[in-house]
C-alpha atoms as an extended CHARMM CRD file, in Angstrom:
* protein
*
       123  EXT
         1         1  UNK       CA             84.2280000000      124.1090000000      135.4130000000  PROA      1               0.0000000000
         2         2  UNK       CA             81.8940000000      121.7820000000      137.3120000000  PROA      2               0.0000000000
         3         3  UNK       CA             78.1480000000      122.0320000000      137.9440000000  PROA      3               0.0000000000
         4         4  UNK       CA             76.1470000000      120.5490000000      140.1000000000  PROA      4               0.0000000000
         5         5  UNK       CA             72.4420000000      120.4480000000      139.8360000000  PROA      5               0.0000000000
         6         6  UNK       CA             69.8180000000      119.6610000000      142.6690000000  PROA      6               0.0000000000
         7         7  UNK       CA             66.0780000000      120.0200000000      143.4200000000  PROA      7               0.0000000000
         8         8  UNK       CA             64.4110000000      117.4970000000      141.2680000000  PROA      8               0.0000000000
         9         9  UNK       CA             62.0290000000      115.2260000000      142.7410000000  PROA      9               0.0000000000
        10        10  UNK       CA             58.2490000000      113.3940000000      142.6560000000  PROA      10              0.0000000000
        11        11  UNK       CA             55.4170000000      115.8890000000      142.3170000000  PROA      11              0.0000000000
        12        12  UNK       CA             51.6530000000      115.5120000000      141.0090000000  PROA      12              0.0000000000
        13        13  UNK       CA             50.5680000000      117.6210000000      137.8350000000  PROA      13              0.0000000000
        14        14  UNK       CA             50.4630000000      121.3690000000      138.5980000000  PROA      14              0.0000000000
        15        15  UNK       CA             53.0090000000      121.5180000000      140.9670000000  PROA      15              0.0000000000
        16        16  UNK       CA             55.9890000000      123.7720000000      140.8280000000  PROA      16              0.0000000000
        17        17  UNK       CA             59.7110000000      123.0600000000      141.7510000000  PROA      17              0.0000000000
        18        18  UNK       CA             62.9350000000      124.9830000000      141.0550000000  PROA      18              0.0000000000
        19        19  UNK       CA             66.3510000000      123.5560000000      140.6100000000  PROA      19              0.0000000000
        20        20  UNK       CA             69.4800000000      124.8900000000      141.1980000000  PROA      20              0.0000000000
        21        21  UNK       CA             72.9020000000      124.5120000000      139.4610000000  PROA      21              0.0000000000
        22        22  UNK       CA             75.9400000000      125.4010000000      141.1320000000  PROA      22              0.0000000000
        23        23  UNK       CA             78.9470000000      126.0200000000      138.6010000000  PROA      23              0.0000000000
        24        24  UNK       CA             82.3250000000      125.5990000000      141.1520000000  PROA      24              0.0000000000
        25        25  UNK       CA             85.9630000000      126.2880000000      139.1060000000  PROA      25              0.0000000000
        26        26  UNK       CA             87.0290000000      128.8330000000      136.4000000000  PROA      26              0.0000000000
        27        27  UNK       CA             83.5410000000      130.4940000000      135.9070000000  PROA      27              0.0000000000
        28        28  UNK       CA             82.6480000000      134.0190000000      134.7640000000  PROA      28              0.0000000000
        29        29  UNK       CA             79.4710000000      135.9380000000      135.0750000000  PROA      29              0.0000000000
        30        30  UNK       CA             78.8890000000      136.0940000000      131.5780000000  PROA      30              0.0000000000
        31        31  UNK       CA             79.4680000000      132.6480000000      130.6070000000  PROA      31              0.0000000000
        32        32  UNK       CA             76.1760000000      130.9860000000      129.2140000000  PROA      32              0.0000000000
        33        33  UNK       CA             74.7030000000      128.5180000000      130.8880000000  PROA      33              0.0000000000
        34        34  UNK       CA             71.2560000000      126.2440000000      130.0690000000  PROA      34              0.0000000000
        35        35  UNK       CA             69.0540000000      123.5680000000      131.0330000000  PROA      35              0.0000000000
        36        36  UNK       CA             68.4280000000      120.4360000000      129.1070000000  PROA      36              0.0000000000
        37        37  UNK       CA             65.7360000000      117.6890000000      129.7420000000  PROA      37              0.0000000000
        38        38  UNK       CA             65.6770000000      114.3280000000      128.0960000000  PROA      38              0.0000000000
        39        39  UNK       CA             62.9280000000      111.6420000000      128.9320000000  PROA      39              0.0000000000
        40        40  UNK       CA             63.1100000000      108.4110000000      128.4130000000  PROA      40              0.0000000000
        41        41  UNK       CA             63.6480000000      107.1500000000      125.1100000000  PROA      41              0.0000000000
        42        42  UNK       CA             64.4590000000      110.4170000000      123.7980000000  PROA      42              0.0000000000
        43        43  UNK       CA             66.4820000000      112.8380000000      122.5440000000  PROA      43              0.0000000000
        44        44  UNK       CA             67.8590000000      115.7510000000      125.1790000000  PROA      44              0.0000000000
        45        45  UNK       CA             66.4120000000      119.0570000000      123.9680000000  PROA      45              0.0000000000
        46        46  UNK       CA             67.3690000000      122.7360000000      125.2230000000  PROA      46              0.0000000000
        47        47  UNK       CA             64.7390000000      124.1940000000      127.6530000000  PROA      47              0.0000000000
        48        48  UNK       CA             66.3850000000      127.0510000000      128.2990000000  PROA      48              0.0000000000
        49        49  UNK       CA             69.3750000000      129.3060000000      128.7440000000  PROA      49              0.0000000000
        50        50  UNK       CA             70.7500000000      132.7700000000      129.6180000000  PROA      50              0.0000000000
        51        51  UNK       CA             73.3500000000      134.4510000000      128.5960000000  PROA      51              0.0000000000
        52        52  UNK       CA             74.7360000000      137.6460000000      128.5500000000  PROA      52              0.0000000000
        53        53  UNK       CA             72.3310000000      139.0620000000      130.6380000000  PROA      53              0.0000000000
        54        54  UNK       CA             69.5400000000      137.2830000000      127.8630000000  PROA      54              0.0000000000
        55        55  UNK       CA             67.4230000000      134.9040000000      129.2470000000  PROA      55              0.0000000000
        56        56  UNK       CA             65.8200000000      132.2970000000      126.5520000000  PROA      56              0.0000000000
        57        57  UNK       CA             63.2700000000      129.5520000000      126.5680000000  PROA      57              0.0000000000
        58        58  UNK       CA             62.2710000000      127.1800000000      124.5400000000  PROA      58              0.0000000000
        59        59  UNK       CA             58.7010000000      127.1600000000      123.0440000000  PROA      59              0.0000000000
        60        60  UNK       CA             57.8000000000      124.4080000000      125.1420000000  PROA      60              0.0000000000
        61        61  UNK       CA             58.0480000000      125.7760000000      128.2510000000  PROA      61              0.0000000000
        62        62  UNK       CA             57.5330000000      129.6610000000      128.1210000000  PROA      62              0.0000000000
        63        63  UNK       CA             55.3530000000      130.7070000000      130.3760000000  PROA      63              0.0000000000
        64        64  UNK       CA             55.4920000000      128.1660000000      133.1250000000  PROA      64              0.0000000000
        65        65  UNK       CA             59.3400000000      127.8690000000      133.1900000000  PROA      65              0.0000000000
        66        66  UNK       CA             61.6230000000      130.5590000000      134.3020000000  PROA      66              0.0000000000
        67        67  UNK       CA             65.6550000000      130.8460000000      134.0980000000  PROA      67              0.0000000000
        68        68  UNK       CA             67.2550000000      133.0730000000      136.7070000000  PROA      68              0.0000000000
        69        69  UNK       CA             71.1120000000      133.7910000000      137.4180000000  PROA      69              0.0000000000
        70        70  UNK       CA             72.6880000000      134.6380000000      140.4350000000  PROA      70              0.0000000000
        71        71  UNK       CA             75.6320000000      135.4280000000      139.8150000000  PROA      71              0.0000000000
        72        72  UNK       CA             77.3830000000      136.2200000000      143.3440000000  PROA      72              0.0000000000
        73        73  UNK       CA             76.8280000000      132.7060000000      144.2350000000  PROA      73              0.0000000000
        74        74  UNK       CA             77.8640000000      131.2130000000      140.1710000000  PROA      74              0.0000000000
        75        75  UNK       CA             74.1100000000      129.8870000000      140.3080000000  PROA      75              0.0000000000
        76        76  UNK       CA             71.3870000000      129.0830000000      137.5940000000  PROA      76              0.0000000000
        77        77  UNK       CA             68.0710000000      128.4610000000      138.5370000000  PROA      77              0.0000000000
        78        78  UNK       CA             65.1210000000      126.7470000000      136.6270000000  PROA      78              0.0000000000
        79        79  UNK       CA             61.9420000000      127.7850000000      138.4300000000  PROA      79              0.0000000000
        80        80  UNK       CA             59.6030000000      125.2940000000      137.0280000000  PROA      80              0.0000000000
        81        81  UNK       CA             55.6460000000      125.6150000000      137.2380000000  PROA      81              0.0000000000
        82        82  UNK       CA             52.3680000000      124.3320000000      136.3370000000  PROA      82              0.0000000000
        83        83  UNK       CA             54.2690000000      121.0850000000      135.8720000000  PROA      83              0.0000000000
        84        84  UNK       CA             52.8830000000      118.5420000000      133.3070000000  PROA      84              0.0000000000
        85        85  UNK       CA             53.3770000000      114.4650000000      133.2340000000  PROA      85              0.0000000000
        86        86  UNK       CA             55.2860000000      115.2470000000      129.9210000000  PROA      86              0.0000000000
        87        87  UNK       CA             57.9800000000      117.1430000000      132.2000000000  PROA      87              0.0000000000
        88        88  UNK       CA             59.1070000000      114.3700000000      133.1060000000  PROA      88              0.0000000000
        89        89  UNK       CA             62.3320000000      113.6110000000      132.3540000000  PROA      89              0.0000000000
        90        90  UNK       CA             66.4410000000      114.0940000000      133.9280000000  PROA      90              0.0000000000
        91        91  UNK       CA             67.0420000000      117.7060000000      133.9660000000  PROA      91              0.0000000000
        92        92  UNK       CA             70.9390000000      118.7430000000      132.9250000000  PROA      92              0.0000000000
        93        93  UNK       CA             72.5690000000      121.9890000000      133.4540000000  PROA      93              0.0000000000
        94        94  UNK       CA             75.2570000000      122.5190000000      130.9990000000  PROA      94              0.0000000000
        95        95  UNK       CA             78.1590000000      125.8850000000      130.3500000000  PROA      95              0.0000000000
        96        96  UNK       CA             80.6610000000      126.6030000000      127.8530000000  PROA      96              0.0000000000
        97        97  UNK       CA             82.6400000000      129.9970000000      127.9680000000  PROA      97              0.0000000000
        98        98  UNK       CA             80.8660000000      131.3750000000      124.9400000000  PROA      98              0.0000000000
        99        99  UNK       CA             78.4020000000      130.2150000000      122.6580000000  PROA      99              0.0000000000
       100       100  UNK       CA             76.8250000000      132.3480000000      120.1100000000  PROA      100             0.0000000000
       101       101  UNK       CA             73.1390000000      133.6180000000      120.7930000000  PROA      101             0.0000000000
       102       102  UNK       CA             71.9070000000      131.9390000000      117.9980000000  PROA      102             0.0000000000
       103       103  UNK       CA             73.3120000000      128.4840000000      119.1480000000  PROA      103             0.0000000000
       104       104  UNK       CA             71.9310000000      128.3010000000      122.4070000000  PROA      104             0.0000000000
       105       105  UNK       CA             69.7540000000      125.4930000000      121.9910000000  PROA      105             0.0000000000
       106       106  UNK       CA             72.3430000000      123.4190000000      120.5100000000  PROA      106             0.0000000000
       107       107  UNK       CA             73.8990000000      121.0810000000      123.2060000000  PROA      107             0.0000000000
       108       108  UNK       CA             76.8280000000      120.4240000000      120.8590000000  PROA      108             0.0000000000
       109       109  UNK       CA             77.7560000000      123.9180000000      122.0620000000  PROA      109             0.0000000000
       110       110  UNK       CA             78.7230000000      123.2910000000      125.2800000000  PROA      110             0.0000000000
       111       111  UNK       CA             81.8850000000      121.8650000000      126.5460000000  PROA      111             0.0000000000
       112       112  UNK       CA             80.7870000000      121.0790000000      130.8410000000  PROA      112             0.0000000000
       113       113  UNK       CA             77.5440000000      119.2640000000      132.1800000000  PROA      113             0.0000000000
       114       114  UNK       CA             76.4380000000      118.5520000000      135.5820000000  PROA      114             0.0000000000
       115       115  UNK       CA             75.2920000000      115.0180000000      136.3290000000  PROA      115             0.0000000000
       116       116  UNK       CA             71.3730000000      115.3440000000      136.0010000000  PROA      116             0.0000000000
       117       117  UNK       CA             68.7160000000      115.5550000000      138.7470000000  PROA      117             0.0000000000
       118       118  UNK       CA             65.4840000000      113.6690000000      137.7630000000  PROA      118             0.0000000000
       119       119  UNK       CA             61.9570000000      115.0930000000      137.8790000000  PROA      119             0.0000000000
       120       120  UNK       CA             59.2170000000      113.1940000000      137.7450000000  PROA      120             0.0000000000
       121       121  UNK       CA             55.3530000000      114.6710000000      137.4660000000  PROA      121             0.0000000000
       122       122  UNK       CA             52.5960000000      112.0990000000      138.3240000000  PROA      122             0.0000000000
       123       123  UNK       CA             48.9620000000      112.5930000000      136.5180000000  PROA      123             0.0000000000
């Protein structure tokens, strides 16, 4: 499996952008799939993830970020809005064939990443 992920860029505080990530190779519908972030200096952390139809996101984020799945064209997308300076950060997509609900948010669970695509929010 490889992903690619796009759409990150430079945007002021309170903008919205959505990025895209493209999984190519053996890939199935109901394979879960998730965004990561990690800033500078710190630790990646899950920010959100569907799978199985389920759609989840981290507490951090609800209501501004969105996951959606197309699945027809093997896409995730992270509709991101209401962007803060604090979203800033590289933004990964990651997959594994299956990963328990409960372990979503665990990037330990999954076995393919795609190479990042930065966003940065200016105050």
């Amino acid at each position: 499996v490889q992903l690619q992920a796009s759409g990150g860029g430079l945007v002021q505080a309170g903008a919205s952008l959505r990025l895209s990530c493209v999984a190519s190779g053996l890939t199935s519908s109901s394979m879960p799939m998730a965004w990561f972030r990690q800033a500078p200096g710190k630790e990646r952390q899950f920010v959100g993830g569907n799978a199985r139809g389920a759609t989840y996101h981290a507490d951090s984020v609800k209501g501004r970020f969105t996951i959606s799945r197309d699945n027809a064209k093997n896409t995730v997308y992270l509709q991101m809005n209401s962007l803060k300076p604090e979203d800033t950060a590289d933004y990964y997509c990651a997959a594994n064939y299956w990963i328990r609900s409960e372990r979503l948010s665990d990037e330990r669970e999954y076995a393919y990443w795609g190479q990042g695509t930065q966003v940065t929010v200016s105050s």
